[in-house]
MARKEMI-76354 format. One record per residue: residue number from 1; residue in one letter; x, y, z of N, C-alpha, C in turn. Coordinates in Angstrom, 1 decimal, always signed. Example, Ala and Ser with C-alpha at 12.3 -4.5 7.8 and 13.67 -1.06 7.14 Angstrom:
<atoms>
{pos=1&code=A&n_px=+13.2&n_py=-5.7&n_pz=+7.8&ca_px=+12.3&ca_py=-4.5&ca_pz=+7.8&c_px=+13.2&c_py=-3.3&c_pz=+7.8}
{pos=2&code=S&n_px=+12.8&n_py=-2.2&n_pz=+7.1&ca_px=+13.7&ca_py=-1.1&ca_pz=+7.1&c_px=+12.9&c_py=+0.0&c_pz=+7.9}
</atoms>
This chain:
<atoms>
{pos=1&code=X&n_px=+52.1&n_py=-69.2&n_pz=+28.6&ca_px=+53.5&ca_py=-69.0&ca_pz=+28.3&c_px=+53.8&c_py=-69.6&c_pz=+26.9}
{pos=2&code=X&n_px=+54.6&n_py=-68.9&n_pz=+25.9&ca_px=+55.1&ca_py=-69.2&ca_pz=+24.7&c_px=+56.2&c_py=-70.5&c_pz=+24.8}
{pos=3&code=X&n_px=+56.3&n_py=-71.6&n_pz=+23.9&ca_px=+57.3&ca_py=-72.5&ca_pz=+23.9&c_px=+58.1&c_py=-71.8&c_pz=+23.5}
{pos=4&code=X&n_px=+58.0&n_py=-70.7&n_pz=+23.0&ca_px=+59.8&ca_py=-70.0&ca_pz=+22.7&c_px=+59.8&c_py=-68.9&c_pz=+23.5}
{pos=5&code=X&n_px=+60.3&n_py=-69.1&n_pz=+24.9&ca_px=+60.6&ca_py=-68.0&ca_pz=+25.9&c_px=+61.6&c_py=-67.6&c_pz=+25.7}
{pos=6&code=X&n_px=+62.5&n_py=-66.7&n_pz=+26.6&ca_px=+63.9&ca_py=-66.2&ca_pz=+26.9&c_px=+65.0&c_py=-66.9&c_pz=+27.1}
{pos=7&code=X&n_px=+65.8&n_py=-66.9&n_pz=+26.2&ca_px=+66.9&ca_py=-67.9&ca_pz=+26.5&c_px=+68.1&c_py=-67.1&c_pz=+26.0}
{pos=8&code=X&n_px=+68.9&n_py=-67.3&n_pz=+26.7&ca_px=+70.3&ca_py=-66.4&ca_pz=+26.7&c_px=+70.9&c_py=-66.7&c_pz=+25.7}
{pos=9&code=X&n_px=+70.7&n_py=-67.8&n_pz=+24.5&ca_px=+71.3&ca_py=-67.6&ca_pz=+22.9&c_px=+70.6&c_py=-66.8&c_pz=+22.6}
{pos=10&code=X&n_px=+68.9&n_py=-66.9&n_pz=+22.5&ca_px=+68.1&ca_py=-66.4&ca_pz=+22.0&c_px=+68.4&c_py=-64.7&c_pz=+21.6}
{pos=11&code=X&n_px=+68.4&n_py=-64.5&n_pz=+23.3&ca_px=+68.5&ca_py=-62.8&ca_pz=+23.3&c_px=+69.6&c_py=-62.6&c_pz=+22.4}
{pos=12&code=X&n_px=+71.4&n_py=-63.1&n_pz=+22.7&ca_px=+72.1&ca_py=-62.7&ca_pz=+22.5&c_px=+72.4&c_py=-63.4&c_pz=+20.9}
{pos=13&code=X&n_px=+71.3&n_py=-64.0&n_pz=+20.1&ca_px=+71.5&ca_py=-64.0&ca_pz=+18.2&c_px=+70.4&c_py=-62.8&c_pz=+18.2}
{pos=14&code=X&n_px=+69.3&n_py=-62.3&n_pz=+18.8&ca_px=+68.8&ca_py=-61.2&ca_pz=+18.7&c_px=+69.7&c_py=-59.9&c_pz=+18.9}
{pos=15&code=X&n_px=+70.6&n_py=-59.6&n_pz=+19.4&ca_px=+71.0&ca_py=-58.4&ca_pz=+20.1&c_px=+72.6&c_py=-58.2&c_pz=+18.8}
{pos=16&code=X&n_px=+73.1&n_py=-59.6&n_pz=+19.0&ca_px=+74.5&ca_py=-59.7&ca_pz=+18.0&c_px=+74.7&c_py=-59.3&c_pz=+17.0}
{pos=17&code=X&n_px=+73.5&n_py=-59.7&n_pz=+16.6&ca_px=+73.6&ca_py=-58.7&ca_pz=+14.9&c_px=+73.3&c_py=-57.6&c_pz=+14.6}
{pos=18&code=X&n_px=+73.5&n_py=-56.8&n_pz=+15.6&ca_px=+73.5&ca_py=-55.2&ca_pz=+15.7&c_px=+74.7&c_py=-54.3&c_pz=+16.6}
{pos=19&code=X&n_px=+75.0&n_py=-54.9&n_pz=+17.7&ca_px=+75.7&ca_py=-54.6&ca_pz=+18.6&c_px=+77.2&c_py=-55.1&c_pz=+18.1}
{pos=20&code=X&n_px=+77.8&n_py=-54.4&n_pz=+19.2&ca_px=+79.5&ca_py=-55.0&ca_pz=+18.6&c_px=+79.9&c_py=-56.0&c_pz=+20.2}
{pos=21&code=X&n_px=+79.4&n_py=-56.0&n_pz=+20.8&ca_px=+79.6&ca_py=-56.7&ca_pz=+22.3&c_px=+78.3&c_py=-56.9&c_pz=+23.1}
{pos=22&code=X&n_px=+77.9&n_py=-58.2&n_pz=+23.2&ca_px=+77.2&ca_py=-58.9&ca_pz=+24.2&c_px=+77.6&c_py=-58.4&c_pz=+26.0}
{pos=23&code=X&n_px=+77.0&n_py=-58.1&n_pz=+26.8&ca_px=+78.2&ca_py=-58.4&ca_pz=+28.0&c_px=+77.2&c_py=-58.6&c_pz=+28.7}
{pos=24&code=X&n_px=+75.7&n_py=-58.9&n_pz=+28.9&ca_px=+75.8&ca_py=-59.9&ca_pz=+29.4&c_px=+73.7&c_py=-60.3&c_pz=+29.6}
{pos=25&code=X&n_px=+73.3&n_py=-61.2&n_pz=+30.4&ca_px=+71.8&ca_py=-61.3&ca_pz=+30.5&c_px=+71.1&c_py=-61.5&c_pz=+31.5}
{pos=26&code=X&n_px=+70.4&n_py=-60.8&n_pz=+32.2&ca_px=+69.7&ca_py=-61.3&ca_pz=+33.4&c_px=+67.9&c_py=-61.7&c_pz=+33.2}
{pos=27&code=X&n_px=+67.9&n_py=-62.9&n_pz=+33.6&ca_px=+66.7&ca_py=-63.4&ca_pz=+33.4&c_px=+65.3&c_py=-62.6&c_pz=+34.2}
{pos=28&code=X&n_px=+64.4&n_py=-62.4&n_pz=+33.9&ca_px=+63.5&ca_py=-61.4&ca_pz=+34.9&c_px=+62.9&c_py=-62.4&c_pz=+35.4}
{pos=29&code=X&n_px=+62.1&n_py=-62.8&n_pz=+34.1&ca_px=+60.8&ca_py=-64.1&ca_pz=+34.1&c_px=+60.8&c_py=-65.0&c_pz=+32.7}
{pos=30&code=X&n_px=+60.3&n_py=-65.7&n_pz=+33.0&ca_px=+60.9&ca_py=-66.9&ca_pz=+31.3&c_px=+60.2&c_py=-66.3&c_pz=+30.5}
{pos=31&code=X&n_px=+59.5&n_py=-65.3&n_pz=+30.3&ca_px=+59.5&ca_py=-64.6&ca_pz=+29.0&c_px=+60.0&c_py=-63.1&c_pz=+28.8}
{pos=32&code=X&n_px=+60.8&n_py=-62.5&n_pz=+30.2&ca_px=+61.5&ca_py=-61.5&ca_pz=+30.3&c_px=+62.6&c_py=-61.2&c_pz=+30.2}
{pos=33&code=X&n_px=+63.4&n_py=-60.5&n_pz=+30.0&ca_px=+64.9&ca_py=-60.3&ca_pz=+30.3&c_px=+65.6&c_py=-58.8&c_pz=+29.9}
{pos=34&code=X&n_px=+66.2&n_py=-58.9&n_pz=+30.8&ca_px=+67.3&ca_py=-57.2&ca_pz=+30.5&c_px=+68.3&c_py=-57.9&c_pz=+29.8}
{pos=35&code=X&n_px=+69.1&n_py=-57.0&n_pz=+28.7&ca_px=+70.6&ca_py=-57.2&ca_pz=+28.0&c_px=+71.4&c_py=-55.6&c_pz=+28.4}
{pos=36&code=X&n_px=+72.8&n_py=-56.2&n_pz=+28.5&ca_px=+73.4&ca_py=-54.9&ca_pz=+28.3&c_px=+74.5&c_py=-55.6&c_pz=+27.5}
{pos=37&code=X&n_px=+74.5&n_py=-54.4&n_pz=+26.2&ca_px=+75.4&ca_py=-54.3&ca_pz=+25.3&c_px=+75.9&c_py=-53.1&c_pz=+24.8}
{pos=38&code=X&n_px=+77.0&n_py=-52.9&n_pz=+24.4&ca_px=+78.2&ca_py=-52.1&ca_pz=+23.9&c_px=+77.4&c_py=-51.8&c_pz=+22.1}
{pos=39&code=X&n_px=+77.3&n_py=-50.7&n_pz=+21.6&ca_px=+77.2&ca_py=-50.5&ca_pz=+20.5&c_px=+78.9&c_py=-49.6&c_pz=+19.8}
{pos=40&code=X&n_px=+79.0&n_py=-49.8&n_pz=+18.5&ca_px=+80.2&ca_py=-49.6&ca_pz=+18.1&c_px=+79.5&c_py=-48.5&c_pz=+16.7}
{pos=41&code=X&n_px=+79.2&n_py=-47.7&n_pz=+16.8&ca_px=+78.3&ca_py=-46.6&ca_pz=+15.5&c_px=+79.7&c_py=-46.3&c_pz=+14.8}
{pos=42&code=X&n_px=+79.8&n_py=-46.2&n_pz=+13.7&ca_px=+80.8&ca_py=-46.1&ca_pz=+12.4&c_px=+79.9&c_py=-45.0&c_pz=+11.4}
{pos=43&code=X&n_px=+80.9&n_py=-44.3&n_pz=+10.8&ca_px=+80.4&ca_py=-43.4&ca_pz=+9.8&c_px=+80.7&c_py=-43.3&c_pz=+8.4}
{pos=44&code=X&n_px=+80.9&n_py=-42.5&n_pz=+7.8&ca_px=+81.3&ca_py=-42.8&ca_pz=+6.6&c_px=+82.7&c_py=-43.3&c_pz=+6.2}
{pos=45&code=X&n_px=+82.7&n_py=-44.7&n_pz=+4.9&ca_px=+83.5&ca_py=-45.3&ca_pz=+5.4&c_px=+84.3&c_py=-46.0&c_pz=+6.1}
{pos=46&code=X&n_px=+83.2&n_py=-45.9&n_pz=+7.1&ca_px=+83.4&ca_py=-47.7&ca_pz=+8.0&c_px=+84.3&c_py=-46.7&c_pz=+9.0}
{pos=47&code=X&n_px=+84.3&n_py=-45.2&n_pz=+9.4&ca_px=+85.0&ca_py=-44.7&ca_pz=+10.1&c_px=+84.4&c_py=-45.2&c_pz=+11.6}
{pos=48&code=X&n_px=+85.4&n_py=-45.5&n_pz=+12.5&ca_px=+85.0&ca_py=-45.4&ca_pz=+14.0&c_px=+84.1&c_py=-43.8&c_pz=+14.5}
{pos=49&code=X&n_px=+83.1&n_py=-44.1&n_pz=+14.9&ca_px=+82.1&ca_py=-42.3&ca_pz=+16.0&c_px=+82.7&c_py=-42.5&c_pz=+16.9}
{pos=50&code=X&n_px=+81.8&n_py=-43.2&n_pz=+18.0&ca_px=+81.9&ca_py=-43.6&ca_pz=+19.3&c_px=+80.8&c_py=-45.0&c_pz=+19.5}
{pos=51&code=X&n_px=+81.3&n_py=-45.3&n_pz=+21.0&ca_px=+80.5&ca_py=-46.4&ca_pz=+21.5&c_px=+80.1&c_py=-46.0&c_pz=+22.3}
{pos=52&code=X&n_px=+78.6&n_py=-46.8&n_pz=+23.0&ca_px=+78.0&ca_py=-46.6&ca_pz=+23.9&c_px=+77.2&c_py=-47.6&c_pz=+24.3}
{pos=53&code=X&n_px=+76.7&n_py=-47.1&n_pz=+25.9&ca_px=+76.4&ca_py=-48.8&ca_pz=+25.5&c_px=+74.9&c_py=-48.9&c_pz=+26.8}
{pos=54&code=X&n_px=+74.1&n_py=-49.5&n_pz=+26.0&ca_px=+72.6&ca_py=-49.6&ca_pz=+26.2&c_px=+72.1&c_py=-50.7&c_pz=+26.8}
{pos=55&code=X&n_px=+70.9&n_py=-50.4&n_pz=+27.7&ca_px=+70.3&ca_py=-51.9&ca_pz=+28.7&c_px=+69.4&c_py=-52.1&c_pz=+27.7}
{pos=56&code=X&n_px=+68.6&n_py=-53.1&n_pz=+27.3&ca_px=+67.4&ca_py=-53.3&ca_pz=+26.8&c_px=+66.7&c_py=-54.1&c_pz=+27.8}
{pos=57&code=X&n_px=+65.2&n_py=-54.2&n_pz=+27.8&ca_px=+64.3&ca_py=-54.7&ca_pz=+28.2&c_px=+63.8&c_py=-56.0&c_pz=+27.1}
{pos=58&code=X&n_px=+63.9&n_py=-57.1&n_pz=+27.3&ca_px=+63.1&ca_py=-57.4&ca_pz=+26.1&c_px=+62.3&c_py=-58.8&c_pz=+26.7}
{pos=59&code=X&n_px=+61.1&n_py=-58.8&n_pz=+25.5&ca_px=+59.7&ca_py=-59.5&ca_pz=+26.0&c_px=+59.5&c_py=-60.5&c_pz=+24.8}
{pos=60&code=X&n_px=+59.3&n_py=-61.8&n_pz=+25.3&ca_px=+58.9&ca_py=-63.0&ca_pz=+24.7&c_px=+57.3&c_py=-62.6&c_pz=+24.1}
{pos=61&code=X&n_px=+56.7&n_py=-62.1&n_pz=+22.9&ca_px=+55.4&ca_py=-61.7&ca_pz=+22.6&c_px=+55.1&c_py=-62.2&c_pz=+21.2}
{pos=62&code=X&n_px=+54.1&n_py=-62.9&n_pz=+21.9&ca_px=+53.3&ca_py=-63.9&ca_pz=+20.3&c_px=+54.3&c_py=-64.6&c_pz=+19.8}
{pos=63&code=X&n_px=+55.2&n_py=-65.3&n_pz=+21.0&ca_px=+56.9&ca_py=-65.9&ca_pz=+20.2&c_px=+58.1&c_py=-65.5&c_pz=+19.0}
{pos=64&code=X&n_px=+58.2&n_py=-64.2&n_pz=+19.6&ca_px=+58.5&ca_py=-63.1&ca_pz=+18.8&c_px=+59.4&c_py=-62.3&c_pz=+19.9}
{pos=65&code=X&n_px=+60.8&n_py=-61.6&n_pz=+20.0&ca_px=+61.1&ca_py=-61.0&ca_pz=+21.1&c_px=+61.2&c_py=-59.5&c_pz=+20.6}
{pos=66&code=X&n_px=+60.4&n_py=-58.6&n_pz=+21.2&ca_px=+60.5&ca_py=-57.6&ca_pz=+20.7&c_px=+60.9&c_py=-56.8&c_pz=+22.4}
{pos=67&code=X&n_px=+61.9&n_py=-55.7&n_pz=+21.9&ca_px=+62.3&ca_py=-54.4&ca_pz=+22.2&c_px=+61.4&c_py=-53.4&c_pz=+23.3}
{pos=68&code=X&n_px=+61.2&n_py=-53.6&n_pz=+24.5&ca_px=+60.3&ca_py=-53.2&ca_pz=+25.2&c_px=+60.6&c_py=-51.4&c_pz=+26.3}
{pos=69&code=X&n_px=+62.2&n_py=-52.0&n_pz=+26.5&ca_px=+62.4&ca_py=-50.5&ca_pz=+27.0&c_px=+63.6&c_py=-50.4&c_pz=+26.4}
{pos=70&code=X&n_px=+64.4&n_py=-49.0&n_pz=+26.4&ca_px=+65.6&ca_py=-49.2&ca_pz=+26.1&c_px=+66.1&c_py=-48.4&c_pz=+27.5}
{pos=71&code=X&n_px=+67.5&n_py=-48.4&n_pz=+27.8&ca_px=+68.6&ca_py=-47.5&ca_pz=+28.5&c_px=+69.4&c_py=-47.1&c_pz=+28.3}
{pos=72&code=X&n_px=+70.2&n_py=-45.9&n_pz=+27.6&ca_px=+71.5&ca_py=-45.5&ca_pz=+27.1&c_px=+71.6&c_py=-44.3&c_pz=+28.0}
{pos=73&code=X&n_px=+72.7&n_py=-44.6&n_pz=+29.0&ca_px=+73.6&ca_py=-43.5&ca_pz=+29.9&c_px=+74.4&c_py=-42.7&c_pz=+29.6}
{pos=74&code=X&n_px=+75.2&n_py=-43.4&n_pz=+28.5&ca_px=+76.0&ca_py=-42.7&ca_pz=+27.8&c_px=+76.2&c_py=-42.3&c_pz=+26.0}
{pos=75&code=X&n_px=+75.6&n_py=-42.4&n_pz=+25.8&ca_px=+75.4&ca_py=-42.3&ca_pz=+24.2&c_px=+75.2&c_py=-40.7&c_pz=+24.1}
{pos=76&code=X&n_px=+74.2&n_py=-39.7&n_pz=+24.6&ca_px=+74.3&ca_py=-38.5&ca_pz=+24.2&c_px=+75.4&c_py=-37.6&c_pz=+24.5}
{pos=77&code=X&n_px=+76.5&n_py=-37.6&n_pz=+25.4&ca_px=+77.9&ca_py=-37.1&ca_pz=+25.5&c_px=+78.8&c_py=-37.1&c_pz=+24.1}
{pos=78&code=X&n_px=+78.5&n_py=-38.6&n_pz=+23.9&ca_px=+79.4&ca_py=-39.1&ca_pz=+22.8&c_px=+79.1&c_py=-38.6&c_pz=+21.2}
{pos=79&code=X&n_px=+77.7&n_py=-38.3&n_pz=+21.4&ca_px=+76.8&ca_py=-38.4&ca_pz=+20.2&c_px=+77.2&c_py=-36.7&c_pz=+19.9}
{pos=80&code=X&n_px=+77.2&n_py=-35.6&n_pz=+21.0&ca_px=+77.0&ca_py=-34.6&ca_pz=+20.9&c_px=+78.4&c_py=-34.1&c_pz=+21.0}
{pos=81&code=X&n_px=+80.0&n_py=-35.1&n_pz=+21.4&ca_px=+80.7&ca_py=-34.7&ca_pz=+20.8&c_px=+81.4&c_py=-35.2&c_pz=+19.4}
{pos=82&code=X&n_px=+80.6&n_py=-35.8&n_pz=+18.8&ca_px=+81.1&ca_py=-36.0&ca_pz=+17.3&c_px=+80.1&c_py=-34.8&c_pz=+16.2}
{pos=83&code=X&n_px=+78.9&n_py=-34.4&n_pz=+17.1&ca_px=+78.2&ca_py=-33.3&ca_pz=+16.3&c_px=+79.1&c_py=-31.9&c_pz=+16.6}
{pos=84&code=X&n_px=+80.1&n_py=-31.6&n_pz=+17.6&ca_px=+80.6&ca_py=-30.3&ca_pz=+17.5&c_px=+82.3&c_py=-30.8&c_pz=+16.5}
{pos=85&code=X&n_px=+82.6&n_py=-31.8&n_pz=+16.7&ca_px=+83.6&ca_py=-32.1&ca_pz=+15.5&c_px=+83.4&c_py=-32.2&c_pz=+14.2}
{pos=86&code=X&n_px=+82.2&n_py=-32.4&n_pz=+13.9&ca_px=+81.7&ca_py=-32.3&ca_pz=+12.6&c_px=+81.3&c_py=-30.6&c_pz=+12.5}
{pos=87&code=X&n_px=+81.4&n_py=-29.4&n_pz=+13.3&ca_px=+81.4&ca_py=-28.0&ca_pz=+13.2&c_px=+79.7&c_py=-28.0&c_pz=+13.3}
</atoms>
């Protein structure tokens, strides 16, 4: 086991500086953990798209936390109504 396992700052200074909302972290194993977070996608101009909002899997590897599964339930709805508003 890595001395730098899963720790719920950890995940959530990994996840924060991408996401617009943390909501929340379940530990699997001390070098595992799921996150679910809210993404806030902007376009040109810093215009609001839509949000959506994704599970990740993420893994304590070579003390390094990388991105192991993703989940997004709702992102292609959203995604594919700002592609028929854009014509």
């Amino acid at each position: 086991m890595s001395a730098a396992g899963i720790s719920t700052e950890r995940v959530k200074a990994f996840l924060e500086a991408y996401a617009a909302a943390f909501q929340r972290q379940d530990k699997i194993s001390p070098e595992v953990a799921q996150a679910r977070v809210i993404w806030a996608l902007h376009g040109e101009g810093d215009r609001p798209l839509y949000e959506f909002e994704a599970t990740y899997t993420l893994a304590a590897l070579e003390g390094e936390l990388k991105i192991v599964q993703v989940i997004s339930e709702n992102e292609q709805p959203n995604f594919r109504g700002v592609m028929r508003e854009r014509g």
